[in-house]
DRENBA-262567 format. One line per field, with one value per atom (N, C-alpha, C): x, y, z; atom name. Coordinates in steps of 0.02 Angstrom, whole numbers, always signed. Each point is the difference from the previous one (the first is absolute). Layout:
BEGIN
east = X ...
north = Y ...
up = Z ...
atomo = CA ...
This chain:
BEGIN
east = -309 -70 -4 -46 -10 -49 +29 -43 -38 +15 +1 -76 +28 -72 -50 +7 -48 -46 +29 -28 -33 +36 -51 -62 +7 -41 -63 +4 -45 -34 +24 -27 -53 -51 -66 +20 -1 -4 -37 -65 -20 +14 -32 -4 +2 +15 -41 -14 +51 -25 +101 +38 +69 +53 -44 +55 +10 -15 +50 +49 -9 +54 +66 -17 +43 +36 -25 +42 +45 -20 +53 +27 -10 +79 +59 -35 +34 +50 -46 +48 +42 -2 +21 +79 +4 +54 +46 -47 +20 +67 -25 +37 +72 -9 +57 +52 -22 +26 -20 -45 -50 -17 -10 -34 -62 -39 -61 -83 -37 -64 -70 -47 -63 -4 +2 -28 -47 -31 -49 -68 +2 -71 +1 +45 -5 +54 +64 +25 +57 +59 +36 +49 +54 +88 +21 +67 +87 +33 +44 +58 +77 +26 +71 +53 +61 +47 -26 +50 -7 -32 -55 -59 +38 +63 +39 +43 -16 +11 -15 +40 -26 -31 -12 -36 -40 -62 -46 -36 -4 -14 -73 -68 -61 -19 -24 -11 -75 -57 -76 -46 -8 -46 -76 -47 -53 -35 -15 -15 -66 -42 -67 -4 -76 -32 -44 +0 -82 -33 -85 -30 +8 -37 -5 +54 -7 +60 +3 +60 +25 +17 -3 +49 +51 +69 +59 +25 +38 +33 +63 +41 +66 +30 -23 +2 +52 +43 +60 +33 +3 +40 -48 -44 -70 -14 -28 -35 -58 -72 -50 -27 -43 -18 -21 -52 -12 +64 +8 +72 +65 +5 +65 +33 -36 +38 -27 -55 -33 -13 +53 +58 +50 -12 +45 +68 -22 +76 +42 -16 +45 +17 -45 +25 +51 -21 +64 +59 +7 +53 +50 -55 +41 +22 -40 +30 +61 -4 +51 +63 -9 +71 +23 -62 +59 +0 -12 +18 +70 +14 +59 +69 -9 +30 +47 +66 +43 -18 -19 -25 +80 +4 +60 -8 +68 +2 -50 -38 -19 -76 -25 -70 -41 -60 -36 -69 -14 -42 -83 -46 -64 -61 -16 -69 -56 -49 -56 -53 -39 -57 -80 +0 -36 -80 -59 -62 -49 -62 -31 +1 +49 +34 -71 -16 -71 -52 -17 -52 +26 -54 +18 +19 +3 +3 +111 +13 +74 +40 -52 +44 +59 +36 +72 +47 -35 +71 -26 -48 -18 +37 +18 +40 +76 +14 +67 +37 -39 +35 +1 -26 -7 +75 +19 +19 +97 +3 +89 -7 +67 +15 +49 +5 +54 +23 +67 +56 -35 -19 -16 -57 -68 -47 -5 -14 -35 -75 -49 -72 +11 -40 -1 -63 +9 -40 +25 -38 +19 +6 +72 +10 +37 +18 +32 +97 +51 +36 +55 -17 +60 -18 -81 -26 -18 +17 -10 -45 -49 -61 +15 -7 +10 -80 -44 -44 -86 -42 -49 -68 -49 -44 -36 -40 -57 -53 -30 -82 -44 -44 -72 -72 -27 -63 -69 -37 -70 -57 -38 -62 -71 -32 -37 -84 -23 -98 -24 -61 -74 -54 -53 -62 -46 -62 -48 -64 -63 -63 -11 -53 -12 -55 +10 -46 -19 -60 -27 +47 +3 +42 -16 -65 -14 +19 +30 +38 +54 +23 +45 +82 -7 +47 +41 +81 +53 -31 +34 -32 +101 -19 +66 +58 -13 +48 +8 -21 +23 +21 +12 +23 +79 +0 +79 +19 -29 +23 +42 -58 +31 +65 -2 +56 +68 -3 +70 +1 -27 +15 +20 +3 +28 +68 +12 +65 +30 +6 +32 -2 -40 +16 +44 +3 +65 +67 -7 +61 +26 -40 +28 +25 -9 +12 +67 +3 +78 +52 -32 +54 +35 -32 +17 +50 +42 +78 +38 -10 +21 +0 +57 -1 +6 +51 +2 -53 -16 -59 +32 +59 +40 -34 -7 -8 -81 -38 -71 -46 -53 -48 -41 -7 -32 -63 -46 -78 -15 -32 -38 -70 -43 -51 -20 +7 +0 -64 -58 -40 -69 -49 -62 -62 -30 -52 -69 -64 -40 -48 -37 -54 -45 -66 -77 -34 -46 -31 -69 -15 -51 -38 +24 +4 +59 +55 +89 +41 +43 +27 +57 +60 +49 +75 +39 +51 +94 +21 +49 +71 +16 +88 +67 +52 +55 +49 +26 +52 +69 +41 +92 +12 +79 +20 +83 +36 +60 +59 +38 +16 +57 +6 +100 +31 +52 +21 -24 -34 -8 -71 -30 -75 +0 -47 +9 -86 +6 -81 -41 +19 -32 -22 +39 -11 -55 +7 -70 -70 +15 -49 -53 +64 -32 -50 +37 -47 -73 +23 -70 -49 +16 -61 -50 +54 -36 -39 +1 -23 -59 -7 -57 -41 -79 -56 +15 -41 +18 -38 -40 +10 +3 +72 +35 +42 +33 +42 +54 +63 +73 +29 +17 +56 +51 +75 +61 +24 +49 +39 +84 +26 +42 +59 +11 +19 +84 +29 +60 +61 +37 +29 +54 +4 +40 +76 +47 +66 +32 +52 +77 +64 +43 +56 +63 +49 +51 +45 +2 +46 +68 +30 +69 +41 -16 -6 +79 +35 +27 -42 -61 -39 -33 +4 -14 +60 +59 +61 +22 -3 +1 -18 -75 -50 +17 +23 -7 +84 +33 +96 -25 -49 -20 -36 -21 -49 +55 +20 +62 +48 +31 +53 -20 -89 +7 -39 +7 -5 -76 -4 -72 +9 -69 +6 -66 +21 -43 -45 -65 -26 -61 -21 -30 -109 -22 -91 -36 -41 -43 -63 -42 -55 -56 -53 -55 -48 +27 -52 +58 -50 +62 +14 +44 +26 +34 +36 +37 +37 +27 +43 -56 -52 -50 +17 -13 +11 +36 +56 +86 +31 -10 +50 -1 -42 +0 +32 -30 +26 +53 +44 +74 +29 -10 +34 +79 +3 +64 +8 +50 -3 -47 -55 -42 -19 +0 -21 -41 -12 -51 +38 +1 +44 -35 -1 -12 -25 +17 -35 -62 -14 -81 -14 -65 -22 -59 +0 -61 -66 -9 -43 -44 +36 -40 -20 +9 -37 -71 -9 -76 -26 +19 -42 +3 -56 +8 +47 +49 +51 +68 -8 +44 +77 +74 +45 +76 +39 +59 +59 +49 +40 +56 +12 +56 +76 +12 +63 +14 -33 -22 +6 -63 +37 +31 +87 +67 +24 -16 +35 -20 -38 -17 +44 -27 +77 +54 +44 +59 +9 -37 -10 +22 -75 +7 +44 +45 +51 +53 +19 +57 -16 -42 -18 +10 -21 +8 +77 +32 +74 +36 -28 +25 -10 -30 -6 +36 +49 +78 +27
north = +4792 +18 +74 +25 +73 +28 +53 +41 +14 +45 +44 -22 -86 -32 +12 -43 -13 +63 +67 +48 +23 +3 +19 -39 -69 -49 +27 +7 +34 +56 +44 +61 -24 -16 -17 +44 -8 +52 -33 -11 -9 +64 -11 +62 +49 +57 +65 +30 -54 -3 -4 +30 -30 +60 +36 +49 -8 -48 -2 -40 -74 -28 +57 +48 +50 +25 +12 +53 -52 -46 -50 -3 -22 -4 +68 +30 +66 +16 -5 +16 -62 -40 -58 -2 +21 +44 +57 +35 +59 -37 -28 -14 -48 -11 -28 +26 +76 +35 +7 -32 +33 +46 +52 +60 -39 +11 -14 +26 -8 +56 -59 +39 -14 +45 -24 +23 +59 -4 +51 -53 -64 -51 -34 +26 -68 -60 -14 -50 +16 -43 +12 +3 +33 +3 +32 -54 +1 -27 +64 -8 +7 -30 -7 -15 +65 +6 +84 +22 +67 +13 +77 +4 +3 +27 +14 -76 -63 -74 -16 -10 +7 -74 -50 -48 -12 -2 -35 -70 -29 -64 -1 -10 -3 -44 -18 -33 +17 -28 +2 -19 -10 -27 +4 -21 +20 -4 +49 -5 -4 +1 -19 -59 -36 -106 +8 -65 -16 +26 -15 +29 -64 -18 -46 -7 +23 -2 -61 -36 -48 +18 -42 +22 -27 +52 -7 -28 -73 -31 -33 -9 -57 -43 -67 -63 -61 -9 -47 +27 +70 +23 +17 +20 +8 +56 +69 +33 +8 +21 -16 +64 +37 +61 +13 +47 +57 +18 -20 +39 -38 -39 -33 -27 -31 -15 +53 +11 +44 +91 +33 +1 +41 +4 +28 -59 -60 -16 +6 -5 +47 +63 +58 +66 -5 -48 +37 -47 -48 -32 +43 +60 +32 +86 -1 +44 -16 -60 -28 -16 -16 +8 +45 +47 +79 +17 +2 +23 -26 -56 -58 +17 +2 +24 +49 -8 +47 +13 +46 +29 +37 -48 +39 +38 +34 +65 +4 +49 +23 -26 -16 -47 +41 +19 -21 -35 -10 -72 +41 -22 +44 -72 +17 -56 +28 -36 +52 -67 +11 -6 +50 -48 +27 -19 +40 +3 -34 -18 -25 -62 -34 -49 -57 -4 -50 +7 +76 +39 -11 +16 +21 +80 +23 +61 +25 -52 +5 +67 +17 +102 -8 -49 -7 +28 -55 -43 +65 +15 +70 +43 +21 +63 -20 -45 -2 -28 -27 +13 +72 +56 +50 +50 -27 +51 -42 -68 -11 -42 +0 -42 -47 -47 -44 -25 -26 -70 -52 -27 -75 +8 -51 +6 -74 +17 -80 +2 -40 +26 -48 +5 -32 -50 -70 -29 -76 -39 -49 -51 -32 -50 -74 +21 -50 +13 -3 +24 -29 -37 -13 +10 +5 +32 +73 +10 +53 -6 +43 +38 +51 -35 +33 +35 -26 +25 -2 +41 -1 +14 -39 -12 +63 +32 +52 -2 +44 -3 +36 -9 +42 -16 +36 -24 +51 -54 +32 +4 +56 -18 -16 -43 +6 +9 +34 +18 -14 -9 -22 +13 +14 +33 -33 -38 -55 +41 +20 -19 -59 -7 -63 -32 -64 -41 -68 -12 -45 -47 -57 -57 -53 +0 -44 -3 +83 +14 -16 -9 -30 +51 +47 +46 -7 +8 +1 +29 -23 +56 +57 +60 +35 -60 -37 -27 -84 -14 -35 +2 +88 +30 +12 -21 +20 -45 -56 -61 -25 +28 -29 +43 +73 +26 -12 -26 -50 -53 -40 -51 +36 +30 +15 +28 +41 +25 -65 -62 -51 -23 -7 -28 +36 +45 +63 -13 -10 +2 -68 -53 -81 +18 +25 +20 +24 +38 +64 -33 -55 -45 -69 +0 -62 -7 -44 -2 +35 +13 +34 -38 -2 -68 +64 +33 +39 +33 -1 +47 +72 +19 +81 +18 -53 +20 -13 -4 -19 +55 +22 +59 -53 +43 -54 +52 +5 +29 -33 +34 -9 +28 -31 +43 +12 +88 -12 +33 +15 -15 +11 -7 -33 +26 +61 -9 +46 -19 +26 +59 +43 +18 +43 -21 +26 +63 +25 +46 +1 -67 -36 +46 +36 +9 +16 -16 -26 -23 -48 -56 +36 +9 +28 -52 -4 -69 +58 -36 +46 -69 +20 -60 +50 -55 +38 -85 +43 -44 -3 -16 +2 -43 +57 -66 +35 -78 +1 -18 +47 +10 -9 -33 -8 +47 -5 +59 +23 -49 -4 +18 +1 +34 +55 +69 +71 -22 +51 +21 +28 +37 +23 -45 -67 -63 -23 +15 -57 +45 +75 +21 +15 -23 +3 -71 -58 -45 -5 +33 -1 +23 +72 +2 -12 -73 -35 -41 -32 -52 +28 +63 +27 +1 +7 +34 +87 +3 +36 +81 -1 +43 +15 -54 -14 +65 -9 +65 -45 +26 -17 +58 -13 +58 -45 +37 -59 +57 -42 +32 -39 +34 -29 -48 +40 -20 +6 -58 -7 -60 +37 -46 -41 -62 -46 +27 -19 -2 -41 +4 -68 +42 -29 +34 -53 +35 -33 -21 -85 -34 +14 +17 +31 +52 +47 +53 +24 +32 +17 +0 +9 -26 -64 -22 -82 -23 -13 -16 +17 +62 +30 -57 +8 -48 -74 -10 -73 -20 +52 -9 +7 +29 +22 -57 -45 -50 -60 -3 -42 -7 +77 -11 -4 -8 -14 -67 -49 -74 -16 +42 -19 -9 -35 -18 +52 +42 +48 -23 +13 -15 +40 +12 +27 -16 +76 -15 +63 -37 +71 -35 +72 +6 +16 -39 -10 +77 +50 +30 +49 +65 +89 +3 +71 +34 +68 +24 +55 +5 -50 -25 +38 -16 +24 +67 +48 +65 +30 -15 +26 -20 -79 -44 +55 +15 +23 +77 +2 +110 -12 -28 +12 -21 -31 -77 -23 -8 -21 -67 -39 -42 -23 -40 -36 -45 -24 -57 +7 -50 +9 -72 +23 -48 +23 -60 +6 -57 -21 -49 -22 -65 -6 -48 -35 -36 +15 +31 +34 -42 -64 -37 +11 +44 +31 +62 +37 +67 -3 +32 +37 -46 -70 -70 +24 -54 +31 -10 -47 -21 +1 +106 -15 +20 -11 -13 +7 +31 -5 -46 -33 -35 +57 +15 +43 -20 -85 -4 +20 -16 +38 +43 +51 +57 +32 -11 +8 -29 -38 -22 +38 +45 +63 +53 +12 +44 -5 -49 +1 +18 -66 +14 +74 +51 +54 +48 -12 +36 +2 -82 -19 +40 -1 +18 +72 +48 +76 +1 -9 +5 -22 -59 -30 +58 +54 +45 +33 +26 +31 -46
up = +809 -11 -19 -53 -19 +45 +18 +56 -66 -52 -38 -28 -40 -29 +45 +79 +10 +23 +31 -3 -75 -35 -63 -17 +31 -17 +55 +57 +52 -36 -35 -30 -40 -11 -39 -53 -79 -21 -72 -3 -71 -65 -36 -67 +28 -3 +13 +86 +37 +88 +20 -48 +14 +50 +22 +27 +71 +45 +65 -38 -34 -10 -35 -78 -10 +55 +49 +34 +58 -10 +69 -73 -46 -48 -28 +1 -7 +74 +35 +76 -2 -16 +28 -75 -45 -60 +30 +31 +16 +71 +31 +52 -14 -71 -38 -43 -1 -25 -76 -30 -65 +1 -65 -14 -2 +52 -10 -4 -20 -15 -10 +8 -16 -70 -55 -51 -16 -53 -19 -7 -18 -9 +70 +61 +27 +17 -44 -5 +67 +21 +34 -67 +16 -50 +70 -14 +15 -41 +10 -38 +41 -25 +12 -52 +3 -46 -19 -57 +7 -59 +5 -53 -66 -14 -58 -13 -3 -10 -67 -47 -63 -26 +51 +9 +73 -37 +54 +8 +37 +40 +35 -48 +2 +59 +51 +55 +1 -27 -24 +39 +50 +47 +10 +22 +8 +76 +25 +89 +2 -61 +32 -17 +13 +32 -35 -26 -14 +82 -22 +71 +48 +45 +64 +29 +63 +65 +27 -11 +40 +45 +79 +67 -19 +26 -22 +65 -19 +61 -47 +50 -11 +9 -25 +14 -27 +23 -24 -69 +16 -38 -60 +5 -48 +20 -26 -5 -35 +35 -45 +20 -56 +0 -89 -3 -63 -8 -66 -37 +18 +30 +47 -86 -54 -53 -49 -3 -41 -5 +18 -23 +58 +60 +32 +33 -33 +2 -37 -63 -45 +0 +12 +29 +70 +47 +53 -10 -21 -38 -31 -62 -15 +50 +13 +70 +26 +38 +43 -37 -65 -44 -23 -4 -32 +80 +41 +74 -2 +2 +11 -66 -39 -62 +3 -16 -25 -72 +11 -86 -39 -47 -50 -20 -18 -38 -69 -22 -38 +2 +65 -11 +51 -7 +47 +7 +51 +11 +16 -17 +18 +15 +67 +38 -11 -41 -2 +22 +63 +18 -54 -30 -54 +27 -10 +12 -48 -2 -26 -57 +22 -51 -9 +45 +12 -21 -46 -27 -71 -25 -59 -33 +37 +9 -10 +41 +8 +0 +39 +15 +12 +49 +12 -56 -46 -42 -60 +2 -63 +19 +65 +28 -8 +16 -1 -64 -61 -71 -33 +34 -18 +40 +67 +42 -17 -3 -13 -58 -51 -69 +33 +46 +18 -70 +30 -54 +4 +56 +10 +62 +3 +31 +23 +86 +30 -1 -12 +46 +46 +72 +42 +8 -30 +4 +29 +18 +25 -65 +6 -38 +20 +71 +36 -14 +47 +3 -32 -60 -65 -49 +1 -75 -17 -73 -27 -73 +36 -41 -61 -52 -71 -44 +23 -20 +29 -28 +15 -49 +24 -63 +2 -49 -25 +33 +18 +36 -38 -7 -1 +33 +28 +23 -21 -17 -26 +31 -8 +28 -58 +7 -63 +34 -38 +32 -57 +13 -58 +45 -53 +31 -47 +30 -34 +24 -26 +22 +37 +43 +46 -65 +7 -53 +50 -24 +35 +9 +56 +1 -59 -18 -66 -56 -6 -74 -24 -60 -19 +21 -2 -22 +54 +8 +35 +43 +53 +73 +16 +23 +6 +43 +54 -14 -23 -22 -74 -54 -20 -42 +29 +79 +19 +13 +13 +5 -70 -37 -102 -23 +32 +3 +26 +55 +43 -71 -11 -17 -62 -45 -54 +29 +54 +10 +12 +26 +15 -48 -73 -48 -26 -3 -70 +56 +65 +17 +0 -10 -31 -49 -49 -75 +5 +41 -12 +50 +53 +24 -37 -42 -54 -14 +30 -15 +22 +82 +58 +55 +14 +65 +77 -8 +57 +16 +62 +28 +11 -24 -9 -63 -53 -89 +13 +42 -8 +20 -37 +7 +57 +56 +71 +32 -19 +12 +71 +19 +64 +4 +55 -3 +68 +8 +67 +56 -55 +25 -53 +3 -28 +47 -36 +49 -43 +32 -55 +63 -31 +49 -36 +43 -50 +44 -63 +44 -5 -30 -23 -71 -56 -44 -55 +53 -40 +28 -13 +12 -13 +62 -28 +15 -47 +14 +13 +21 +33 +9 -41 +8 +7 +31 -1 -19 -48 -36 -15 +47 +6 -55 -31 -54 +39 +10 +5 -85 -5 -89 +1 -47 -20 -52 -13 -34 -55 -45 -76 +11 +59 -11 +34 -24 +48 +33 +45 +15 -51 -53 -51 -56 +15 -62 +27 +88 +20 -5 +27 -30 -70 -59 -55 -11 +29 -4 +36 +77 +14 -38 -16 -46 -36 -47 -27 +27 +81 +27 +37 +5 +52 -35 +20 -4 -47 -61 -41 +64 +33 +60 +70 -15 +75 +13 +65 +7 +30 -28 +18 +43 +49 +42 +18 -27 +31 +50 +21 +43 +53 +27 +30 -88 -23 -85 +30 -22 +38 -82 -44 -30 +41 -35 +23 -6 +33 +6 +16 -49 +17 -12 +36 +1 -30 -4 -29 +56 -13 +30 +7 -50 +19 -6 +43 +12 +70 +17 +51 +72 -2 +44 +47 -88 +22 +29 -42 +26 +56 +27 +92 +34 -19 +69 -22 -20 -36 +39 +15 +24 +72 +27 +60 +37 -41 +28 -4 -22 -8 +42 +27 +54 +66 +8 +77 -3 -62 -7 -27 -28 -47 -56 -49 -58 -53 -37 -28 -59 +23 -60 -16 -55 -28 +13 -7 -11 -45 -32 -9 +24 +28 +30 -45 +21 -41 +48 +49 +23 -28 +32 -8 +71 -30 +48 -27 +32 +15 -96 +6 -63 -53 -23 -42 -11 +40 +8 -34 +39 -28 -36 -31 -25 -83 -33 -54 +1 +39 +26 -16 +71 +19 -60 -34 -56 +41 +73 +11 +40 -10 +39 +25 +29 +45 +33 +49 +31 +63 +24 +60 +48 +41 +71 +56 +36 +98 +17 +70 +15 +25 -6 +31 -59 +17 -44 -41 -74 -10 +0 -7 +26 +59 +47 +54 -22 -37 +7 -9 +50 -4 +36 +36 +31 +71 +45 +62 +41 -23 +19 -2 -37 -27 +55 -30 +59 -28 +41 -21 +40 -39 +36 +16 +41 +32 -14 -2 -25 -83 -35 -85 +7 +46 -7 -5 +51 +21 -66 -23 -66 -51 -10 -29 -15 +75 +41 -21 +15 -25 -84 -26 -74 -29 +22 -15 +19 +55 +13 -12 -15 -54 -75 -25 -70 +10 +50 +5 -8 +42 +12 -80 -27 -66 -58 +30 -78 -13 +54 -16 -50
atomo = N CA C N CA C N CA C N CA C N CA C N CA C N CA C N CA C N CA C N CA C N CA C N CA C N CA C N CA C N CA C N CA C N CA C N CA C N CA C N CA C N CA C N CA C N CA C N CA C N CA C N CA C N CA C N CA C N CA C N CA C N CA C N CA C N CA C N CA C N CA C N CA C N CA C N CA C N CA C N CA C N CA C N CA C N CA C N CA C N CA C N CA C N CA C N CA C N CA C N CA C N CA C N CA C N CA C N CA C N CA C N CA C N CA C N CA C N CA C N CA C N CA C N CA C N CA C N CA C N CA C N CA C N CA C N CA C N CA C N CA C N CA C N CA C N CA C N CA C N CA C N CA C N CA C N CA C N CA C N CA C N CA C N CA C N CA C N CA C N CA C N CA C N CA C N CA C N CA C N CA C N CA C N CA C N CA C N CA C N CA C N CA C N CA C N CA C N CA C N CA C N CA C N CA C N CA C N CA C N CA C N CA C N CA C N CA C N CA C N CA C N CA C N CA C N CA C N CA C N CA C N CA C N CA C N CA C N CA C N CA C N CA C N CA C N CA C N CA C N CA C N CA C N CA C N CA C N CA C N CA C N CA C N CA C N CA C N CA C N CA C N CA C N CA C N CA C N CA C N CA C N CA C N CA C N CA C N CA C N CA C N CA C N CA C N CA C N CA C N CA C N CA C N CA C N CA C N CA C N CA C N CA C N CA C N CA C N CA C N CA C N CA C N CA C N CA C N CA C N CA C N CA C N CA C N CA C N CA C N CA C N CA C N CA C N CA C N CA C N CA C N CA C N CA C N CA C N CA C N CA C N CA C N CA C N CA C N CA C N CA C N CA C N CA C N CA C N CA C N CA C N CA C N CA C N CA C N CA C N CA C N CA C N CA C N CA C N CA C N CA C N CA C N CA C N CA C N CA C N CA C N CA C N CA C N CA C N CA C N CA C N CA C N CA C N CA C N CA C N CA C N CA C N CA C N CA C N CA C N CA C N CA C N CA C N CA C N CA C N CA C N CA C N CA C N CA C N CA C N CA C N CA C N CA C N CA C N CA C N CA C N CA C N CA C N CA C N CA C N CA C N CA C N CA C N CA C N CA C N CA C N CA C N CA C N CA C N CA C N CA C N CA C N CA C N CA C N CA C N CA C N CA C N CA C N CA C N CA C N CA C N CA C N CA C N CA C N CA C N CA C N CA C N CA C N CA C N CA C N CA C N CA C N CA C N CA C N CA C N CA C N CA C N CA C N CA C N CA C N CA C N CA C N CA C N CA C N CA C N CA C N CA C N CA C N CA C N CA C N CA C N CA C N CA C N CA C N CA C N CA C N CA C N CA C N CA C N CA C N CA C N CA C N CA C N CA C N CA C N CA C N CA C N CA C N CA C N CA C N CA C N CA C N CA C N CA C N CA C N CA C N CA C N CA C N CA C N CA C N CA C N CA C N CA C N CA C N CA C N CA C N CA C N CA C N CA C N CA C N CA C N CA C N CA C N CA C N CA C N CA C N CA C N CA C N CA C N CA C N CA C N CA C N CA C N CA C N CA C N CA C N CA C
């Protein structure tokens, strides 16, 4: 059983609320013999191996939760808690393997408990493509402990407003929101259009609407939407914004934000092949996903241009649910995984 998880898992730490958990991970490095620190944004880093290593070993994690606190208990080998898959089982996974790890000559290994991964904001992962250029990068996301995460889809999210005079109910004219109602429905039509002969939901422009709301002041009707599009590689946020344009109210107002391109990485890579020899010798069968949400990968995958993947266990099916939970024997099968693979880079 992980002391390590389930203490981090105790640490509540949504967006922007993550610094007791930081500092039980930092102390908790430090006592392993990591160079370890609280950052300049916030994040936890340890490192292990020496700063003059003319290869480094990216270990990407993210220590903050979606919000709502689960009570953290442990039940037939179950842990259930905020973050238990989402994502601090992948961060102390990778803790506990560069802890565990004979690190070879010429490497060293770096854990980064990264901040605001759950925001759009992603101060973490902004700070730390700026501060190391690793060889090869993990993010820590849950994929279950024989699969490996090659990619991740594009985001953008919009806000859209309109402003109506109040008109009698008798009149013919659109009311503000029926004008946003007609607006959804055109974004779900253009994105039928651009899915046409797209079977994967990785290759599919996937809109949401995530919320709808109008309010008067009994001489203007004001309409107020917010509109997620999940993007595959071949579409940017800037493609979707050019279309909105066309679909709004000629004086609507568009604000995007949270603008995130898609990323895929290359299957065969010295990286892939590691984890793929690593999952293998302690009797697993490796296989491959890309993710229809973001992450960490978004960030960096383009910066760094090196190596990439995303590994850890847990089932992402639970993130963010109230239920969500980690199996502890997976976990350990993590563990090993990743510690075989550290040691394998000599």
């Amino acid at each position: 059983m992980s002391e390590l998880l389930i203490e981090l898992v105790r640490r509540y730490s949504p967006s922007t609320l993550e610094a007791p958990a930081v500092n039980y991970l930092v102390a908790w490095m430090r006592e392993r013999g990591f160079d370890a620190r609280v950052d300049e944004v916030g994040n936890a880093v340890g490192i292990r191996g020496p700063a003059s290593a003319p290869n480094t070993l990216m270990l990407l994690g993210h220590i903050d939760t979606f919000p709502g606190e689960i009570p953290v208990r442990v039940e037939d080998g179950v842990l259930y808690g905020r973050g238990s898959v989402d994502a601090k089982g992948p961060l102390c996974a990778f803790a506990e393997a560069a802890a565990a790890a004979r690190i070879p000559d010429g490497w060293r290994v770096v854990v980064v408990g990264a901040v605001e991964e759950e925001s759009t904001t992603s101060k973490g992962a902004h700070h730390i493509h700026q501060t190391f250029t690793p060889t090869c990068c993990i993010i820590g996301e849950p994929s279950g402990s024989d699969r490996i995460t090659l990619g991740y889809k594009g985001r953008v999210l919009v806000e859209y407003s309109l402003r109506r005079a109040v008109a009698h109910t008798a009149r013919p004219e659109p009311t503000a929101g029926a004008l946003g109602a007609a607006f959804w429905m055109a974004v779900q039509g253009w994105a039928d259009e651009v899915n046409a002969g797209y079977e994967r939901f990785f290759d599919q422009v996937m809109p949401s609407l995530r919320a709808i709301n109008t309010q008067s002041d009994y001489f203007h009707d004001t309409l107020h939407m917010t509109v997620a599009f999940r993007l595959p590689p071949r579409v940017t946020p800037d493609d979707v914004l050019h279309k909105l344009e066309t679909l709004k109210q000629p004086d609507g107002d568009l604000r995007a934000y949270g603008q995130e391109i898609a990323y895929q990485s290359e299957k065969n890579t010295p990286l892939v092949r590691g984890m793929m020899a690593a999952i293998r010798a302690r009797g697993g069968t490796p296989g491959f996903v890309l993710k229809t949400g973001t992450s960490d990968m978004n960030i960096v995958g383009a910066r760094w241009r090196c190596p990439i993947i995303a590994y850890g266990p847990g089932d992402s099916n639970l993130d963010h649910t109230p239920n969500e939970h980690q199996v502890l024997s997976e976990y350990q099968q993590a563990v090993t995984t990743l510690t075989a693979f550290v040691e394998g880079l000599g």
